[in-house]
C-alpha positions as CSV (number, residue, x, y, z in Angstrom):
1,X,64.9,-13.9,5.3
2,X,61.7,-11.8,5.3
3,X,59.6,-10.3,8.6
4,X,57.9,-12.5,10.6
5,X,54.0,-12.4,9.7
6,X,53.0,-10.3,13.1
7,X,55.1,-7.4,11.8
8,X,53.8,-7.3,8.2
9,X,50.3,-7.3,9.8
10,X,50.9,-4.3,12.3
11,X,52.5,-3.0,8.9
12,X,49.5,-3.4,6.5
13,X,47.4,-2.1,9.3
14,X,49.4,0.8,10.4
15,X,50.4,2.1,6.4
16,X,47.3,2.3,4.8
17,X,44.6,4.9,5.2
18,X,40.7,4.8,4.6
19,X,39.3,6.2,1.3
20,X,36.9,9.2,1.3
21,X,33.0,9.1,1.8
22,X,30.2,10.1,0.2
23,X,26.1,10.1,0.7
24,X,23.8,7.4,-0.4
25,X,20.1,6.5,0.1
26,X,19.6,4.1,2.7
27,X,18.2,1.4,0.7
28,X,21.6,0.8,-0.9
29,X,23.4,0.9,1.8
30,X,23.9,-2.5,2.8
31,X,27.6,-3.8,2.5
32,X,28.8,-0.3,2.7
33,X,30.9,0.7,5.9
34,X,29.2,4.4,8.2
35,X,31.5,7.0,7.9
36,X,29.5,8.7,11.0
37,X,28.3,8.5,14.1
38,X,24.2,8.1,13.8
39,X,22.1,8.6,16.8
40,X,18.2,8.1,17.7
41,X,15.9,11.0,17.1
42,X,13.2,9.4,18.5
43,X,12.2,6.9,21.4
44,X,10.8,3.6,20.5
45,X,8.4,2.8,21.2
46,X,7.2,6.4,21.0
47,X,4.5,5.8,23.8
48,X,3.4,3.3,26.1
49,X,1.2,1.0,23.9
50,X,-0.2,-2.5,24.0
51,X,1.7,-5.8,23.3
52,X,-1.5,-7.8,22.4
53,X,-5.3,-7.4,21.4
54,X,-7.1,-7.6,24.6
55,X,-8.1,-5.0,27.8
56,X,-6.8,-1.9,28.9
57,X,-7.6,-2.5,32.8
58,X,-6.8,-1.8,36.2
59,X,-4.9,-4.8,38.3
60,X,-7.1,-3.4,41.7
61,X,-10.5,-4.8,39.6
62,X,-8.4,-8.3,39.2
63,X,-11.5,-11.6,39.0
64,X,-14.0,-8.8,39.0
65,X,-17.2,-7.9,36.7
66,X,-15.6,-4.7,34.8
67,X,-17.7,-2.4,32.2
68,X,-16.1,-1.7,28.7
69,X,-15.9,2.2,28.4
70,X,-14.1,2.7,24.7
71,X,-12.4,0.8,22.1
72,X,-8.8,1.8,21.2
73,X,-7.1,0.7,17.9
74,X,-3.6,1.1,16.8
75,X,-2.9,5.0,15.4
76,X,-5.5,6.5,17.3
77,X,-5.2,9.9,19.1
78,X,-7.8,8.4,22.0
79,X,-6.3,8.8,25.3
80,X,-9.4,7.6,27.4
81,X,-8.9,7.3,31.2
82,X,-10.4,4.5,33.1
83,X,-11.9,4.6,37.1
84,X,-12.2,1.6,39.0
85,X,-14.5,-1.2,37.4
86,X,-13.6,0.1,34.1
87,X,-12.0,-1.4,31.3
88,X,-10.8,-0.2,27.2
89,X,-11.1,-2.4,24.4
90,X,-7.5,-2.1,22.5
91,X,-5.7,-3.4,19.9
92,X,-2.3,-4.5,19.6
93,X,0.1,-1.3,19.2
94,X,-2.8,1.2,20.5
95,X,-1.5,3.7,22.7
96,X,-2.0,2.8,26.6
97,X,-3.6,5.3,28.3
98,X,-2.0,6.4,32.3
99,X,-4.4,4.8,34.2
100,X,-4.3,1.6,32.9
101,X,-1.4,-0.5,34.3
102,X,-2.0,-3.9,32.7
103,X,-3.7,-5.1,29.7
104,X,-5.4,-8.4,29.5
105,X,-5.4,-11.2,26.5
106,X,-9.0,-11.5,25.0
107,X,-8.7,-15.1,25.7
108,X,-7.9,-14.8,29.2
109,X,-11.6,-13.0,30.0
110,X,-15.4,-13.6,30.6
111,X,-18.0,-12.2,28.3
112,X,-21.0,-11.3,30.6
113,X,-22.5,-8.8,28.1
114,X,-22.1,-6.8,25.0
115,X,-20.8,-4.2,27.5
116,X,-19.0,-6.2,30.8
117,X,-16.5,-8.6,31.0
118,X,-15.1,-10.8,33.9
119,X,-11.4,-10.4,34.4
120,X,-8.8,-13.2,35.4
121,X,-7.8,-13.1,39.2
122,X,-4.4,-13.6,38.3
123,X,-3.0,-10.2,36.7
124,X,0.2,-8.9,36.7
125,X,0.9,-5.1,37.1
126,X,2.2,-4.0,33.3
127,X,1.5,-7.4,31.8
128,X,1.7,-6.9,27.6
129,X,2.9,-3.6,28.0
130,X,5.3,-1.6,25.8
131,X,6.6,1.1,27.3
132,X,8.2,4.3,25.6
133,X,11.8,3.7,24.9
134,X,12.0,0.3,25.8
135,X,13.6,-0.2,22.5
136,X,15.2,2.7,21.9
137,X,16.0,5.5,23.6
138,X,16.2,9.1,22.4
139,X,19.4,10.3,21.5
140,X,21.1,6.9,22.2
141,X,23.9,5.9,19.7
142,X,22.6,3.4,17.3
143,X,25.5,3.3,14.2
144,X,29.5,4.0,14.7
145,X,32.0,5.0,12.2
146,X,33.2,2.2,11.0
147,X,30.3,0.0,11.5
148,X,29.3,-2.7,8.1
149,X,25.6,-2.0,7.4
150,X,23.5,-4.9,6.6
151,X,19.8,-5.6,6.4
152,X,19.1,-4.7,10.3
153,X,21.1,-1.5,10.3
154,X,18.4,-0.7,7.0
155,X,15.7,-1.5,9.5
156,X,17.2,0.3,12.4
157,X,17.8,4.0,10.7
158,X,14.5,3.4,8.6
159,X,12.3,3.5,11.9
160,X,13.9,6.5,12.9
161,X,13.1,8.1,9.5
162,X,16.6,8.4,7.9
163,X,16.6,8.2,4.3
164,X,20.8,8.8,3.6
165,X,23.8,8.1,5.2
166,X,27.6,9.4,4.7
167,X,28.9,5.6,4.0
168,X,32.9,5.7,3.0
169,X,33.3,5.2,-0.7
170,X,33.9,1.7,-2.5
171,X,37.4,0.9,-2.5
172,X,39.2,1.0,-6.1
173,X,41.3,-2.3,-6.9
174,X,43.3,-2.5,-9.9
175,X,44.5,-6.2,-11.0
176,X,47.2,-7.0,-13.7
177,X,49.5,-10.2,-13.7
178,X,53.1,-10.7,-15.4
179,X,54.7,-14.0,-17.3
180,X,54.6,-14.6,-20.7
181,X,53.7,-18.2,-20.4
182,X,50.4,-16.9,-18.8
183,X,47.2,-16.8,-21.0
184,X,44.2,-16.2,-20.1
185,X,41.0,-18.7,-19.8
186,X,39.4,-17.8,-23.1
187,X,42.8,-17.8,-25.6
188,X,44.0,-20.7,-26.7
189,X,47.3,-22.4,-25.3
190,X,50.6,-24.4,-26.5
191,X,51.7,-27.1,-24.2
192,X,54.6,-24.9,-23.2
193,X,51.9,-22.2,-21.8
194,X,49.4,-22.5,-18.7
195,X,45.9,-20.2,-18.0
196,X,46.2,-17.6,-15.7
197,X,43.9,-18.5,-12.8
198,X,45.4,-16.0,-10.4
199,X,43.8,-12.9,-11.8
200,X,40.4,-14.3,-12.0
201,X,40.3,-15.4,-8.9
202,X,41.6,-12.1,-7.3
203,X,39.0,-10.5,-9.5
204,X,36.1,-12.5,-8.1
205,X,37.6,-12.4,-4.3
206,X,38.1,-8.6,-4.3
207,X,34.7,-8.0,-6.0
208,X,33.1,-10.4,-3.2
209,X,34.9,-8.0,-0.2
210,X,32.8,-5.4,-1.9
211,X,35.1,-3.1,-4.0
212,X,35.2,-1.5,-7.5
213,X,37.8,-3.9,-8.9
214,X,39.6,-3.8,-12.3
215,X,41.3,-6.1,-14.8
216,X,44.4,-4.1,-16.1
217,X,45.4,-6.7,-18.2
218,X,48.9,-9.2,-18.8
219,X,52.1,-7.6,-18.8
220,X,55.0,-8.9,-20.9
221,X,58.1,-9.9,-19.5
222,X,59.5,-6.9,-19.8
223,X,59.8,-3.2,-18.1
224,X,58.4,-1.0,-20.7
225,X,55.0,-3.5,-20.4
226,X,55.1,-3.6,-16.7
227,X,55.7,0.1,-16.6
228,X,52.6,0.7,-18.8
229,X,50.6,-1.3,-16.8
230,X,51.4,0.1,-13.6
231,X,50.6,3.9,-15.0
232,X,47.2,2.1,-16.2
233,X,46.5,1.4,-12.5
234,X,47.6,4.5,-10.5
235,X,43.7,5.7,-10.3
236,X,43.6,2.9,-7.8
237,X,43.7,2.8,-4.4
238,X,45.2,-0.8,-4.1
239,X,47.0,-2.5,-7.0
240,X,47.0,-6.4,-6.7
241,X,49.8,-8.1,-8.8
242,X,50.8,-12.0,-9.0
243,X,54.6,-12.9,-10.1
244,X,57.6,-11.4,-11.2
245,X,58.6,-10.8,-7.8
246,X,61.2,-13.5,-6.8
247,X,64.8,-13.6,-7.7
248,X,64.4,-15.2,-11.5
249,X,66.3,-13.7,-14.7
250,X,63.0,-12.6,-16.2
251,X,60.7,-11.1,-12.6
252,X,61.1,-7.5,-13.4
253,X,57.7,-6.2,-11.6
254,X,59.6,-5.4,-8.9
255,X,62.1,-3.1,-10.8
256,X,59.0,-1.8,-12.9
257,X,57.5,-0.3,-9.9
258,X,60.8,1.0,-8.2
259,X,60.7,3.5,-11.4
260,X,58.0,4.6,-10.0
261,X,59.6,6.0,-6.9
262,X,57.6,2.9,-5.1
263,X,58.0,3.1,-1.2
264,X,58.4,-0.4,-0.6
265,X,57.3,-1.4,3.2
266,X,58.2,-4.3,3.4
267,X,59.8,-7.2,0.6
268,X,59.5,-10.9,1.3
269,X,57.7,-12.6,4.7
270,X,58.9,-15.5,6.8
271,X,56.0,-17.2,5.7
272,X,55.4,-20.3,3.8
273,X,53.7,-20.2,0.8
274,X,54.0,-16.5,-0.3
275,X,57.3,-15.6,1.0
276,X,58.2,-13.6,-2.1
277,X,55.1,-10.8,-0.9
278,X,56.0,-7.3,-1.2
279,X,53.8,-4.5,0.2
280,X,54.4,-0.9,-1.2
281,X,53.2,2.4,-2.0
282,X,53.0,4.7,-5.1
283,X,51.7,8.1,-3.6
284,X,48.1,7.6,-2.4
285,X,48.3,4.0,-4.0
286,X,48.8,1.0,-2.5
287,X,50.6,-1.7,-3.8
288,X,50.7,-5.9,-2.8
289,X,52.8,-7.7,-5.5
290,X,51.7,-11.7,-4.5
291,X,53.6,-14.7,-5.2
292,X,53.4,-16.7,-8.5
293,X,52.1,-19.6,-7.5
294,X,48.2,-20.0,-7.5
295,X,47.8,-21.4,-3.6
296,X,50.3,-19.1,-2.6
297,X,49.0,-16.4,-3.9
298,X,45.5,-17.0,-2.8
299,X,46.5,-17.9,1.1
300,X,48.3,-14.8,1.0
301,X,45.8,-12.5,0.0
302,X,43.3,-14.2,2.3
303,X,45.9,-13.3,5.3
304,X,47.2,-9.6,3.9
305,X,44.6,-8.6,1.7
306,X,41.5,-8.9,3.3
307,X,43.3,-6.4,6.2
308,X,44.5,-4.1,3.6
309,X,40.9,-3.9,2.3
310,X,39.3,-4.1,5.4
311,X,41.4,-0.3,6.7
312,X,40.9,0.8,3.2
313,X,37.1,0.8,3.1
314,X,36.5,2.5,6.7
315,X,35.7,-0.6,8.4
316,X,36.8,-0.7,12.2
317,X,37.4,-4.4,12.3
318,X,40.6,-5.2,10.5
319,X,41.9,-7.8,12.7
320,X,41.7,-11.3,11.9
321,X,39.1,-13.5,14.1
322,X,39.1,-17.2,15.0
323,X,36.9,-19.9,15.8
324,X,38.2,-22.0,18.3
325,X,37.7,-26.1,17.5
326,X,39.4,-29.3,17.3
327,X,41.7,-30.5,14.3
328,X,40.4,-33.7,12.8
329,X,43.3,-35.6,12.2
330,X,47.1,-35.8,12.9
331,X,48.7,-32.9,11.0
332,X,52.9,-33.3,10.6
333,X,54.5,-29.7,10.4
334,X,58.0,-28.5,8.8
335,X,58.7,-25.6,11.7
336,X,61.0,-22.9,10.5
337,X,58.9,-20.8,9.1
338,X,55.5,-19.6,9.9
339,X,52.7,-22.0,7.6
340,X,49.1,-21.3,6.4
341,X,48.0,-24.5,6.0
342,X,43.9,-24.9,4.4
343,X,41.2,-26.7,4.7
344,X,37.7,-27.6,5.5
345,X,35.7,-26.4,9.2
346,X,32.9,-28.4,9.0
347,X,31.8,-26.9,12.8
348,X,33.0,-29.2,14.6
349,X,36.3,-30.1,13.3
350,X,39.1,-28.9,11.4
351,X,40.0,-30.7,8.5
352,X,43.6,-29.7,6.9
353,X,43.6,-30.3,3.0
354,X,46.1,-32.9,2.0
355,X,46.9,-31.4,-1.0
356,X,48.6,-28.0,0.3
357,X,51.6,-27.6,-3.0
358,X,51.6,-23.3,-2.8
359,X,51.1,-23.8,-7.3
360,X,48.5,-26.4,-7.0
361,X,44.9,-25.0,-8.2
362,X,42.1,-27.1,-7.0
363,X,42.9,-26.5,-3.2
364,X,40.7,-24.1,-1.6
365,X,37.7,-25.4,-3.9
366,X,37.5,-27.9,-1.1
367,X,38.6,-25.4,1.4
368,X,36.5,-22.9,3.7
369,X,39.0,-21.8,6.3
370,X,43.0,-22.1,7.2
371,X,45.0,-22.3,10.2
372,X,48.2,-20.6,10.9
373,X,51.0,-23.0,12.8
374,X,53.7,-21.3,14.9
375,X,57.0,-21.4,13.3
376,X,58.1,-24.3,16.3
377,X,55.2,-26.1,15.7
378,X,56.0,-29.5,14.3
379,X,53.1,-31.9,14.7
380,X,49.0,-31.4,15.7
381,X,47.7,-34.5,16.9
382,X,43.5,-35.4,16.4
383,X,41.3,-33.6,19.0
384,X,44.0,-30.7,19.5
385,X,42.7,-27.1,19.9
386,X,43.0,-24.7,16.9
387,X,42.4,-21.2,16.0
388,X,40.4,-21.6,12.3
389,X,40.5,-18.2,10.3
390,X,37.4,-18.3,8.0
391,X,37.6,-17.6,4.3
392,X,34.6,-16.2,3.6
393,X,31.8,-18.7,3.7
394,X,28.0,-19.0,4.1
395,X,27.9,-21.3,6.9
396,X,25.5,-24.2,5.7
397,X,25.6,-27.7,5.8
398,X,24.5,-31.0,2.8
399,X,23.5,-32.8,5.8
400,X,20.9,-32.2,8.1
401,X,22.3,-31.2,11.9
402,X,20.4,-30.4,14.9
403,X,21.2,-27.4,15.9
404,X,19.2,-26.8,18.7
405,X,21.1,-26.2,22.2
């Protein structure tokens, strides 16, 4: 019968454990998950200083005649103090002295001479003023374990002068597939043979979730070929195999890896596609064995994998997230079993794909997300609620959309 699909989650979750770290400059950090906690060293901004070129002034002298005492640019040590009827020249990002409390735009005053101006009689006490820590305060927690580092985390650690970060290592994938009616894209065929689409396409997914991922190669149908492949792959952290798993005269993957003292966690899901899914472990390695079937095998992945490889690399968010819209059209469900049905979010709607077979190929080419019905569920009508899982996706549009709230 299999395990419903909220206990092979809590069971993918729970089983596996993140890999090691190690140290890298922060320029390549980006993609990679903190493996500490990173705190400010410094306040930002590190002193009061001016948020536009203009006047240090006084608010008192506000719509008077005031005398221009000193000129203050950016980076300068200058911390001249002004008395009443006094003013400073200063640039954006100069340091504010104490006894100015606003500054003024230079196209807000009066020129009277090389050495007065006139001031607005509107000025508001710490107008354009930056004041220290504003930003950032010292000692304030700015990166967590577990955090994915991007472009801004490079800007926020490079301002406080870090140069390397403990990141956790890149997760190791191996890949192999089984079936001797497999070949693979660049052989030739016979008409009684197919390509093997499967392992490319867990090669390019894996490698786009930011691992170090491996092509092991084709077994035969046979255990001595399995066996050798699975030896081949123990370096791994995660081994991904399609077929051999269900119930026909010729799937030995399964009793391959069961020589290998594999600690199987759980074998089959009450799922459709991909029931035939079996989660395992070999030691320190992981193992998912996928279904067969190209669609399957791919909606599977997107549902187990991603969380397997999402605990693996260190990264705290492992749970799937949604985006709440409305389905498109009428959608007609089988209930029984729990089903991942894909298709295309285009922001506003869910569309499901019509073409859904769990061996078909050209499915998620057209596809950018999937929803997952309720085993009860038999029928979604147009304008309904759902809960859209993204499949990874830069979210861009052929058509121009306003966008503006």
């Amino acid at each position: 019968m299999g395990i419903c699909i909220k206990e092979a989650l809590r069971l993918v979750e729970s089983s596996i454990n993140k890999v090691s770290f190690e140290v890298v400059p922060i320029e390549n950090c980006g993609g990679r998950v903190s493996a500490e906690d990173l705190f400010a060293k410094y306040s930002l901004p590190t002193y009061n200083n001016s948020a536009m070129d203009g006047f240090g002034v006084k608010i008192e002298d506000a719509g008077d005649v005031v005398k221009i005492v000193d000129d203050i640019f950016a980076g300068s040590y200058k911390q001249t103090q002004i008395e009443q009827k006094e003013c400073l020249k200063i640039m954006t990002g100069a340091r504010v002295p104490n006894s100015v409390n606003a500054i003024v735009p230079i196209e807000l005053i009066e020129n009277i001479d090389g050495d007065h101006i006139k001031l607005p009689k509107e000025i508001k006490k710490y107008q354009h003023m930056r004041f220290i820590g504003e930003d950032i305060q010292e000692g304030e927690k700015l990166v967590n374990d577990g955090d994915e580092l991007n472009f801004a985390t490079v800007t926020l650690l490079t301002s406080q002068g870090i140069t390397h970060i403990k990141v956790y290592r890149t997760p190791k994938v191996s890949v192999f597939t089984s079936g001797e009616e497999l070949k693979l894209h660049y052989e030739q065929i016979k008409d009684y043979q197919i390509y093997n689409s499967n392992t490319p396409t867990l090669l390019e997914r894996v490698k786009e979730l930011g691992c170090d991922v491996t092509f092991t190669g084709m077994a035969k149908d046979n255990i001595e070929s399995l066996k050798e492949m699975i030896q081949n792959s123990l370096y791994a952290d995660l081994i991904i195999t399609t077929g051999g798993i269900s119930v026909g005269e010729a799937d030995f993957t399964k009793e391959a890896f069961e020589e290998f003292d594999m600690e199987t966690i759980f074998n089959g899901i009450s799922i459709k596609p991909g029931k035939p899914t079996v989660f395992g472990k070999i030691g320190s390695t992981y193992i998912i064995n996928l279904p067969g079937n190209p669609l399957a095998s791919s909606l599977i992945f997107e549902l187990f994998g991603t969380v397997a490889i999402q605990k693996l690399s260190g990264n705290k968010n492992i749970y799937h997230n949604y985006i709440e819209t409305k389905i498109g059209e009428d959608l007609i469900n089988k209930k029984g079993r729990t089903t991942l049905v894909p298709g295309f979010f285009d922001g506003r709607y869910f569309y499901p794909s019509h073409k859904r077979l769990p061996g078909m190929v050209s499915v998620l080419n057209n596809c950018n997300s999937m929803i997952v019905l309720n085993r009860n569920l038999t029928n979604l009508q147009k304008s309904d609620i759902v809960r859209v899982i993204p499949i990874n996706w830069k979210f861009f549009s052929n058509e121009l959309i306003d966008f503006f709230n």
